[in-house]
PQR file with spaces between the fields and no chain letter, atoms N, CA, C, O and H, PARSE charges and radii, in Angstrom:
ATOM       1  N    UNK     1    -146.480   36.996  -38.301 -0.4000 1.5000
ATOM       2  CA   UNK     1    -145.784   35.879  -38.876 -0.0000 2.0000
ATOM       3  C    UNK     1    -144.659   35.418  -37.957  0.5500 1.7000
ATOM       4  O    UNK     1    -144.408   34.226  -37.782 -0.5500 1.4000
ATOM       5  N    UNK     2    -144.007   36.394  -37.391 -0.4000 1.5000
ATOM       6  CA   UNK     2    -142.727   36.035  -36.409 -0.0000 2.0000
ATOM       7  C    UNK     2    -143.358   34.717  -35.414  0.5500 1.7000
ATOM       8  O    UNK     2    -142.949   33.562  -35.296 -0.5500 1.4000
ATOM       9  H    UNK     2    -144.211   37.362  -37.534  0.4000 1.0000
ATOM      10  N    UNK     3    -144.703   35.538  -34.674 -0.4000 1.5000
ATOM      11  CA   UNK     3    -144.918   34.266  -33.764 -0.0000 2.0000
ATOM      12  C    UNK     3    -145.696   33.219  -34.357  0.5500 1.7000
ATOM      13  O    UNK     3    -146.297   32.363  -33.707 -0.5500 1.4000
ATOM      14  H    UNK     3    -145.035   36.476  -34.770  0.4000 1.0000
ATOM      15  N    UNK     4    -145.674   33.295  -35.454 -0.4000 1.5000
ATOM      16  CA   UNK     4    -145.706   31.846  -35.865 -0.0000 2.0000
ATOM      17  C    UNK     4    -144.384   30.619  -36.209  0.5500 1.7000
ATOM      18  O    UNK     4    -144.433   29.447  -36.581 -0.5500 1.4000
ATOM      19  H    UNK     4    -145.186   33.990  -35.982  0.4000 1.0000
ATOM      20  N    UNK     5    -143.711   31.171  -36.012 -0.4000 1.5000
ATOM      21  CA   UNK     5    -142.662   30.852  -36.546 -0.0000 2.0000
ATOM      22  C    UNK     5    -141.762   31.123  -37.560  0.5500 1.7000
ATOM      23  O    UNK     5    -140.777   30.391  -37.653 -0.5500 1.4000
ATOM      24  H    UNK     5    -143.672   32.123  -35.710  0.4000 1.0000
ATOM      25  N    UNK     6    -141.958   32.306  -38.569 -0.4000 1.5000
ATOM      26  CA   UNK     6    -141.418   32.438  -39.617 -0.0000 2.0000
ATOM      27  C    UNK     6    -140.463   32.869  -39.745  0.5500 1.7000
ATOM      28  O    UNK     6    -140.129   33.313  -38.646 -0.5500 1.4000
ATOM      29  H    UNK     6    -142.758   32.901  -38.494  0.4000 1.0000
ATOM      30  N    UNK     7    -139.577   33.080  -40.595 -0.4000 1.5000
ATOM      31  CA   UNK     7    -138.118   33.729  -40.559 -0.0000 2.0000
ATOM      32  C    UNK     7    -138.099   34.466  -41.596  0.5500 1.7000
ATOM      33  O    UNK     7    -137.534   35.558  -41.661 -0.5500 1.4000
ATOM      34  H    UNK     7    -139.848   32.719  -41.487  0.4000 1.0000
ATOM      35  N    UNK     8    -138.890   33.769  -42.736 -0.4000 1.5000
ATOM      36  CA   UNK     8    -138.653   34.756  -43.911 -0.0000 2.0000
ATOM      37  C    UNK     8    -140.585   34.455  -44.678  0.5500 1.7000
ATOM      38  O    UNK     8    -141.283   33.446  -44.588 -0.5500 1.4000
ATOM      39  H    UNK     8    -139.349   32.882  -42.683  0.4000 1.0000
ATOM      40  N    UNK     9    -140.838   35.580  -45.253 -0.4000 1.5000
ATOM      41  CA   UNK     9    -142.202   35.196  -45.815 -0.0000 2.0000
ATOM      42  C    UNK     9    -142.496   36.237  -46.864  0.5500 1.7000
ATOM      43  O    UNK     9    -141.959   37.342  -46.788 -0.5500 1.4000
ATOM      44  H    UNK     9    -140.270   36.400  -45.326  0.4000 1.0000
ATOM      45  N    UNK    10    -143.303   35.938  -47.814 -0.4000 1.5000
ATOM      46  CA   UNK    10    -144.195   37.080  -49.016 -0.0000 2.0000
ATOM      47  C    UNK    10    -145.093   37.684  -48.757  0.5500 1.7000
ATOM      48  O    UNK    10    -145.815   37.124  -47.933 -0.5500 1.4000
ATOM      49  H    UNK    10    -143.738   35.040  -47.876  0.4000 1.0000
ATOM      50  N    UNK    11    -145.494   38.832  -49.158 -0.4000 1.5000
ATOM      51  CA   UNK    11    -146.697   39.311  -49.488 -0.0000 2.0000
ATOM      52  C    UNK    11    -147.503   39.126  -50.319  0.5500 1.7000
ATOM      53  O    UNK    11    -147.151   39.500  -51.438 -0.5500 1.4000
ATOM      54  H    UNK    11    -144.907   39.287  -49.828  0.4000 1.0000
ATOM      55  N    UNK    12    -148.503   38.676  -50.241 -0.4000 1.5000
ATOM      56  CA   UNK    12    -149.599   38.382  -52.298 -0.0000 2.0000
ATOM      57  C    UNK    12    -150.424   39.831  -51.917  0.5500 1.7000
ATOM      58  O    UNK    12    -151.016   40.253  -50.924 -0.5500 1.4000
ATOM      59  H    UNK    12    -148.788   38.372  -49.332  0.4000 1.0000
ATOM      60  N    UNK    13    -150.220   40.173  -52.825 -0.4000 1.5000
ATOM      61  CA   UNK    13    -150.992   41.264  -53.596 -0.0000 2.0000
ATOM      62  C    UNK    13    -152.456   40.683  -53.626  0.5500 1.7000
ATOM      63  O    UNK    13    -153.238   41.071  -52.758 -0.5500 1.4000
ATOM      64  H    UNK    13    -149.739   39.831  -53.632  0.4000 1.0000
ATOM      65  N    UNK    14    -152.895   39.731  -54.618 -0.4000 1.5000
ATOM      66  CA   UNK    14    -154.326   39.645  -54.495 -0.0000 2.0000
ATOM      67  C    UNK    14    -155.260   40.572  -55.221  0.5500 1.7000
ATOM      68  O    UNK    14    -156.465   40.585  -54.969 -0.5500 1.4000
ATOM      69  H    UNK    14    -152.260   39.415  -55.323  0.4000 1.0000
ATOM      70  N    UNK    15    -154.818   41.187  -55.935 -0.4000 1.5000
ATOM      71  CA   UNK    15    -155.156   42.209  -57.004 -0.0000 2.0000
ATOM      72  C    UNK    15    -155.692   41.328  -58.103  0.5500 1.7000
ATOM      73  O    UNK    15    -155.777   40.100  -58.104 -0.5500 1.4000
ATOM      74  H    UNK    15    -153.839   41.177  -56.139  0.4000 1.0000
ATOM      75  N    UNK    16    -156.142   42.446  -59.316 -0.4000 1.5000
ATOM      76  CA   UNK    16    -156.794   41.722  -60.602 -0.0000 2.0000
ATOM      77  C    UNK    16    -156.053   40.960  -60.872  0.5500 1.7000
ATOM      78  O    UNK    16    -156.507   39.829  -61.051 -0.5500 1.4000
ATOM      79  H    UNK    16    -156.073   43.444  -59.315  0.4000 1.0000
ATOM      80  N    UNK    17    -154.699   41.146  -61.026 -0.4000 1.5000
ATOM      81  CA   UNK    17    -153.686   40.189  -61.364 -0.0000 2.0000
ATOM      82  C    UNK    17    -152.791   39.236  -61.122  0.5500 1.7000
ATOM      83  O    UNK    17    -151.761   38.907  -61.710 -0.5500 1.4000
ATOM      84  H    UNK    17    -154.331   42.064  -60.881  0.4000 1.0000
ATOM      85  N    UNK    18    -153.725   38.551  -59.476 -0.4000 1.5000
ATOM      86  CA   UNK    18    -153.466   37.832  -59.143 -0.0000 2.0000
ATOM      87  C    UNK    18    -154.525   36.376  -60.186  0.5500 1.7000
ATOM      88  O    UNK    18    -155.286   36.590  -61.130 -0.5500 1.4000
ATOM      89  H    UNK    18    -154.562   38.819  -58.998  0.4000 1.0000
ATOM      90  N    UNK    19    -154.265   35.363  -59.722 -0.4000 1.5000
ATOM      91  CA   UNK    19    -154.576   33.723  -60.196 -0.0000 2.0000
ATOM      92  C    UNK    19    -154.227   32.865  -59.389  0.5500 1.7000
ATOM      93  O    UNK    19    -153.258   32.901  -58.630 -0.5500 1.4000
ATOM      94  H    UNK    19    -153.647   35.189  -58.956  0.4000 1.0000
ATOM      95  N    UNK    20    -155.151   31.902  -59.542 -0.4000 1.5000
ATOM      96  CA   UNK    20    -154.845   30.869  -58.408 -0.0000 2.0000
ATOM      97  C    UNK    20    -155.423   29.279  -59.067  0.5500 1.7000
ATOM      98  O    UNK    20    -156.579   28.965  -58.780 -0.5500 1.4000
ATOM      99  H    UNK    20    -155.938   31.873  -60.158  0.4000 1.0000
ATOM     100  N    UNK    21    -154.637   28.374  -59.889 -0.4000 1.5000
ATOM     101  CA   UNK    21    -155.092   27.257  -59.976 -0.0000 2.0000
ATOM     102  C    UNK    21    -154.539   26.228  -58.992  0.5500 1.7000
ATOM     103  O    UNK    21    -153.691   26.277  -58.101 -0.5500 1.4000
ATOM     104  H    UNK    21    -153.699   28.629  -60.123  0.4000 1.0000
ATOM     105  N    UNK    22    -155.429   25.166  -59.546 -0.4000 1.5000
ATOM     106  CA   UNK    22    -155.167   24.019  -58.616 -0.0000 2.0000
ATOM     107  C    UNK    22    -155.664   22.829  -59.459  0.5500 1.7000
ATOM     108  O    UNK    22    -156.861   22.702  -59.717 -0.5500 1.4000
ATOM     109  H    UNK    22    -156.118   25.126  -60.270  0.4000 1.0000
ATOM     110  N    UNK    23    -154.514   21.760  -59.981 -0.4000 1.5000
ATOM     111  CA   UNK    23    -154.600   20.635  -60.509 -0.0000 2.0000
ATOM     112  C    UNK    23    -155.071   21.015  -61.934  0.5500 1.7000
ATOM     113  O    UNK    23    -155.597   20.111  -62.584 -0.5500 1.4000
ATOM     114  H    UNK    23    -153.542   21.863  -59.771  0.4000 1.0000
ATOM     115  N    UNK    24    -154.975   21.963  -62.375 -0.4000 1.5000
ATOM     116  CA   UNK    24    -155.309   22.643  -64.107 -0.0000 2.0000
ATOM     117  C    UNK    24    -156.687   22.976  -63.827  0.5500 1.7000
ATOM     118  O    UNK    24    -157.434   22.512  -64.688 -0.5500 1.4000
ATOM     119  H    UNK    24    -154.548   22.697  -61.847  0.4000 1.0000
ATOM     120  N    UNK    25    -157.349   23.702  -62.806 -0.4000 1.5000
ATOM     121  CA   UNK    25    -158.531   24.033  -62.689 -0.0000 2.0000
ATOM     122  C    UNK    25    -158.172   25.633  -62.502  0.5500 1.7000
ATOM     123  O    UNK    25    -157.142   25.875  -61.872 -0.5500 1.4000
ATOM     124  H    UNK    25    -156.742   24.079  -62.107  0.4000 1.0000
ATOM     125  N    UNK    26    -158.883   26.654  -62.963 -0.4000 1.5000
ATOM     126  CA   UNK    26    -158.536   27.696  -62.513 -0.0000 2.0000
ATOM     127  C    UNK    26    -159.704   28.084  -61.207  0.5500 1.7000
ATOM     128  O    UNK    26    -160.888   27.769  -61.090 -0.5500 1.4000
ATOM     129  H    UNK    26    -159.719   26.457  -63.475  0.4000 1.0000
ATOM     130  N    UNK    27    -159.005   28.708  -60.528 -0.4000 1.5000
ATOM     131  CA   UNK    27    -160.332   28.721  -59.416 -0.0000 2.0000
ATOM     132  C    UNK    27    -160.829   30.687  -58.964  0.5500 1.7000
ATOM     133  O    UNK    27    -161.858   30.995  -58.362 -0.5500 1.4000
ATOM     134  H    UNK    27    -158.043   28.964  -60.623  0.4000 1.0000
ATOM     135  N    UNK    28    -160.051   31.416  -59.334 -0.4000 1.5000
ATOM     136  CA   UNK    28    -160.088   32.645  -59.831 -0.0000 2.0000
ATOM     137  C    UNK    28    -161.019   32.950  -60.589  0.5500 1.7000
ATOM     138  O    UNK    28    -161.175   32.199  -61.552 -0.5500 1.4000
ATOM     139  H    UNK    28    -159.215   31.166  -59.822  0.4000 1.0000
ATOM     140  N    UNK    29    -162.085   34.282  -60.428 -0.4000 1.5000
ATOM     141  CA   UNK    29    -163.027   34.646  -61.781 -0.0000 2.0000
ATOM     142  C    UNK    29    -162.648   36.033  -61.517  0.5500 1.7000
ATOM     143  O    UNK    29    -162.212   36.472  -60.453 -0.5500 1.4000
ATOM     144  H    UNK    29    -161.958   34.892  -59.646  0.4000 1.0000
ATOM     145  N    UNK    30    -162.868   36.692  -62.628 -0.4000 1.5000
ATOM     146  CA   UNK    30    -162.849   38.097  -62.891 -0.0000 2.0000
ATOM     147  C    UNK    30    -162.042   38.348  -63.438  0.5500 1.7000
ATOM     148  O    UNK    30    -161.374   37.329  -63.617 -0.5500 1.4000
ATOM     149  H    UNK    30    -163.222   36.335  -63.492  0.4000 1.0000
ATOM     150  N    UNK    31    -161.446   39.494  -64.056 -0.4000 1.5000
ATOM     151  CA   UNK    31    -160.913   40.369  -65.799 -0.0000 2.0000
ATOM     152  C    UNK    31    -159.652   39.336  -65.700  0.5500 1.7000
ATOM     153  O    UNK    31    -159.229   38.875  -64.639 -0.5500 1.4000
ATOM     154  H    UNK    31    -161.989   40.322  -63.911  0.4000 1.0000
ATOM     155  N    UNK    32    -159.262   39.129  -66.664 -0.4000 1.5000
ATOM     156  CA   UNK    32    -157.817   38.567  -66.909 -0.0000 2.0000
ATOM     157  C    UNK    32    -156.601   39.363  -67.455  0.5500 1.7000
ATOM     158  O    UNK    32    -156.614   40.094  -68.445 -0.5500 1.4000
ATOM     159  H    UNK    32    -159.605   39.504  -67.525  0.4000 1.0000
ATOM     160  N    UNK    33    -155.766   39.152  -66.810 -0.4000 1.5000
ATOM     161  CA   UNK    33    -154.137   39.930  -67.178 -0.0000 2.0000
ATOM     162  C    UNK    33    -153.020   39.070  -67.474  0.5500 1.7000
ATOM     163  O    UNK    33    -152.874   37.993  -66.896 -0.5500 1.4000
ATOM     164  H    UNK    33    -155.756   38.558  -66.006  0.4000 1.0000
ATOM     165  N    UNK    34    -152.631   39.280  -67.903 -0.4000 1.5000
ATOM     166  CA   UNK    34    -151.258   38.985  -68.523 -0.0000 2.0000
ATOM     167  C    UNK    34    -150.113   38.675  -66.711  0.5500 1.7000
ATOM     168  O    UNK    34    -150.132   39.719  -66.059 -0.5500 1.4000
ATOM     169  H    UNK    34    -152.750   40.155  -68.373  0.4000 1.0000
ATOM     170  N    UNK    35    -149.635   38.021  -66.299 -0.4000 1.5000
ATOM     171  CA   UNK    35    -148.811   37.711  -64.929 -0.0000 2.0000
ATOM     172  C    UNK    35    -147.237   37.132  -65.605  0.5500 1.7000
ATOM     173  O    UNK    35    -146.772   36.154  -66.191 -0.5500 1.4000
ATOM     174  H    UNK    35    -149.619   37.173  -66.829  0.4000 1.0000
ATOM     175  N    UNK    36    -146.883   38.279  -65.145 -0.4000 1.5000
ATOM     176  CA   UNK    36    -144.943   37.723  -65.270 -0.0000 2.0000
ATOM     177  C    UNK    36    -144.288   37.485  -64.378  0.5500 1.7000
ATOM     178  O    UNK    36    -143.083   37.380  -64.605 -0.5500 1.4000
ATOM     179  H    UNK    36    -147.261   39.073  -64.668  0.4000 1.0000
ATOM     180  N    UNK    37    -144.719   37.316  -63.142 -0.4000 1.5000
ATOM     181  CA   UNK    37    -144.239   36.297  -62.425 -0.0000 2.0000
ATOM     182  C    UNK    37    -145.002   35.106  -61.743  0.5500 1.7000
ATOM     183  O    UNK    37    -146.217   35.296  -61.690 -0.5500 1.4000
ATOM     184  H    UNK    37    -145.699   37.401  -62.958  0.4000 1.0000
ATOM     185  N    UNK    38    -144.649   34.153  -61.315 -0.4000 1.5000
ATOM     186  CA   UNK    38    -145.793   32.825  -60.284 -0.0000 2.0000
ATOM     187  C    UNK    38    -145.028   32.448  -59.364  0.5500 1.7000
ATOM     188  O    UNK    38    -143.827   32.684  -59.239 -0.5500 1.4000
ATOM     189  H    UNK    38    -143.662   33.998  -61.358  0.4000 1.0000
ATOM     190  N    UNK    39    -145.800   31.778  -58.621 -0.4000 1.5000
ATOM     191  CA   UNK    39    -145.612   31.171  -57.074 -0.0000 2.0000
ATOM     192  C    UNK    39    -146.137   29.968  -57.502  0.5500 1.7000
ATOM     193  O    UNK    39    -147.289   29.751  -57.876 -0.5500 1.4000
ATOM     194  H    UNK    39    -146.776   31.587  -58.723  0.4000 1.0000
ATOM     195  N    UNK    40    -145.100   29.115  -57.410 -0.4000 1.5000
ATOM     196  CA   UNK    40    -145.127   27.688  -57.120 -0.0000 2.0000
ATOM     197  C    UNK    40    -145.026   26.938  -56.367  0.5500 1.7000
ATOM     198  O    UNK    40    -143.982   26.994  -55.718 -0.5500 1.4000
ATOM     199  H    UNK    40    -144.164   29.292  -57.106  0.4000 1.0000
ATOM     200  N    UNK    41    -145.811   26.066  -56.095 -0.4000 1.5000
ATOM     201  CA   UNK    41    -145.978   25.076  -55.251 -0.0000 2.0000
ATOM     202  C    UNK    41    -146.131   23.210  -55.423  0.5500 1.7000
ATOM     203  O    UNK    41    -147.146   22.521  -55.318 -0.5500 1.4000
ATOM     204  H    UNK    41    -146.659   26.021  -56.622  0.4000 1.0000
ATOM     205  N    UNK    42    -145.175   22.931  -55.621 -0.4000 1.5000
ATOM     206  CA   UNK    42    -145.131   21.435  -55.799 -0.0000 2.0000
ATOM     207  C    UNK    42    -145.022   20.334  -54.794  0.5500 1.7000
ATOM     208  O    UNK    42    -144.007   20.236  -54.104 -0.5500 1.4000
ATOM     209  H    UNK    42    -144.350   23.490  -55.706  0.4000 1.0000
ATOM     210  N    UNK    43    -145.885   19.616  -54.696 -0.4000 1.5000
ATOM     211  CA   UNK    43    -145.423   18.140  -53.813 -0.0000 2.0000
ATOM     212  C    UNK    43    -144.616   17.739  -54.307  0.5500 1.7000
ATOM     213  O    UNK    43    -144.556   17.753  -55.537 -0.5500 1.4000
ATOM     214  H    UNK    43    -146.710   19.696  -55.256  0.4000 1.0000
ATOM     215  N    UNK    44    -143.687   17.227  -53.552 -0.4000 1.5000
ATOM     216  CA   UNK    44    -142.859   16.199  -53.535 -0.0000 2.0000
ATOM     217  C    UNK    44    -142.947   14.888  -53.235  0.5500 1.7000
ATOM     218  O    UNK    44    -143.345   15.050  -52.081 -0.5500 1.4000
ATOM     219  H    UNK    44    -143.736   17.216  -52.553  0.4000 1.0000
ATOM     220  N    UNK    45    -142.882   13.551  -53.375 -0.4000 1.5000
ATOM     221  CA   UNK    45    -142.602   12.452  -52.840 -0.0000 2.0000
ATOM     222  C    UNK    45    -141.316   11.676  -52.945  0.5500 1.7000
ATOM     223  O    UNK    45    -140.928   11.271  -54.041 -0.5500 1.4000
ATOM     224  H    UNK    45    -142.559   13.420  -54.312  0.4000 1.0000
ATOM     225  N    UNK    46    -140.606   11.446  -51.770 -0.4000 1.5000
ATOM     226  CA   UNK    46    -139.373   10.913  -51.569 -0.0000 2.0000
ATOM     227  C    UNK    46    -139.118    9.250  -51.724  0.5500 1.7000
ATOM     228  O    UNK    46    -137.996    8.778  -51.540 -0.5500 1.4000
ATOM     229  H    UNK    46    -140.922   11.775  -50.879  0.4000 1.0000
């Protein structure tokens, strides 16, 4: 990540209890869990 440029970055797990939608579609299959935290990602337009 450094030589990409990064300074600061996350790890995703990617486990059962990860999820991943997009536009209210879920795009994830397999067992479902309960997630208390999310990663958000919003456009902006200025």
């Amino acid at each position: 990540m450094i030589d990409l440029g990064c300074v600061e970055a996350i790890n995703l797990d990617g486990g059962k209890s990860s999820s991943l939608t997009i536009k209210g579609e879920e795009k994830t299959k397999g067992d479902k869990r309960s997630v208390s935290d999310c990663l958000l990602f919003e456009r902006r337009t200025s």
